[in-house]
C-alpha positions in Angstrom: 52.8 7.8 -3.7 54.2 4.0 -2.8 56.4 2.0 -4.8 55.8 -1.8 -4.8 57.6 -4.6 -6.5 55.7 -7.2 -8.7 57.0 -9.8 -10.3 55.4 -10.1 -14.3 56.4 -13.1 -16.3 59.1 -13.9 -13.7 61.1 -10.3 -13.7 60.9 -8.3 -11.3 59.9 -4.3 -11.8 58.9 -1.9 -9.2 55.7 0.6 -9.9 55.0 3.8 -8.2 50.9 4.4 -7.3 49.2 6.4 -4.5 47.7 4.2 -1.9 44.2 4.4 -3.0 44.7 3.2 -6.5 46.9 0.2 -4.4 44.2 -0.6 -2.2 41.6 -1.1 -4.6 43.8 -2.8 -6.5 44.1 -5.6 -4.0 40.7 -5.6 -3.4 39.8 -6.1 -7.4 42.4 -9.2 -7.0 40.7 -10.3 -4.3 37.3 -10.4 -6.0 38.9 -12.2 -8.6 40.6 -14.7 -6.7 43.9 -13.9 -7.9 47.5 -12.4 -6.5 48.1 -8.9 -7.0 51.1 -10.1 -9.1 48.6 -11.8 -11.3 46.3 -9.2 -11.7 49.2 -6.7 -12.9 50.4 -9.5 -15.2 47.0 -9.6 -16.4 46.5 -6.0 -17.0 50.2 -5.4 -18.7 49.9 -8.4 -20.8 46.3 -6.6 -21.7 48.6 -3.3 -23.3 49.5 -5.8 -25.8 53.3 -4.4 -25.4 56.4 -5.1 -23.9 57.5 -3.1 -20.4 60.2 -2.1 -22.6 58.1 0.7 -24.5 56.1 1.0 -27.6 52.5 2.6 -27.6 49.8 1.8 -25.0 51.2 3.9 -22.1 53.6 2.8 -19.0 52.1 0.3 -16.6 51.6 2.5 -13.4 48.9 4.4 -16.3 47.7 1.1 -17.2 46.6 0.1 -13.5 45.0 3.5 -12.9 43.1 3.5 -16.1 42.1 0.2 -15.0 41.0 1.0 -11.8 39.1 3.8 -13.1 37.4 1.8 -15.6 36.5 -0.7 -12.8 35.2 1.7 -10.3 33.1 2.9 -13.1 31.4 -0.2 -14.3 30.7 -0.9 -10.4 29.0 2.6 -10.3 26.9 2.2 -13.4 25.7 -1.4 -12.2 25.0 0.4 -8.7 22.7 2.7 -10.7 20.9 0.6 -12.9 19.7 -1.5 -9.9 18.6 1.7 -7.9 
């Protein structure tokens, strides 16, 4: 488990992830041409909720999910060329 800070919508707030789940998120940002600070702007403004609570989850689930979700599309693309 690491623990990064980001800065969303000019606050800071720090976020606790295991390395993998870090690594690919650079890498997704990077395929994106964008920060890392965007991309987790991006995918908390995408919870449609405020970091201060509410439904939709806490943003360290957020990222993972996305990951996850990303990871998956890549595999299903990766089999529907094979």
């Amino acid at each position: 488990m690491h623990k990064r800070s980001v800065t969303i919508d000019g606050h800071r707030t720090s976020i606790s992830l295991e390395d993998a789940f870090w690594a690919e998120l650079s890498q997704l940002a990077r395929g994106r041409d964008l920060s890392l600070n965007a991309l987790v702007a991006e995918i908390d403004h995408a919870r449609g909720i405020s970091r201060t609570g509410g439904p939709g989850g806490n943003l360290s689930s957020a990222l993972r999910l996305y990951v996850l979700e990303e990871l998956k599309k890549r595999a299903e693309a990766n089999i529907s060329r094979a």
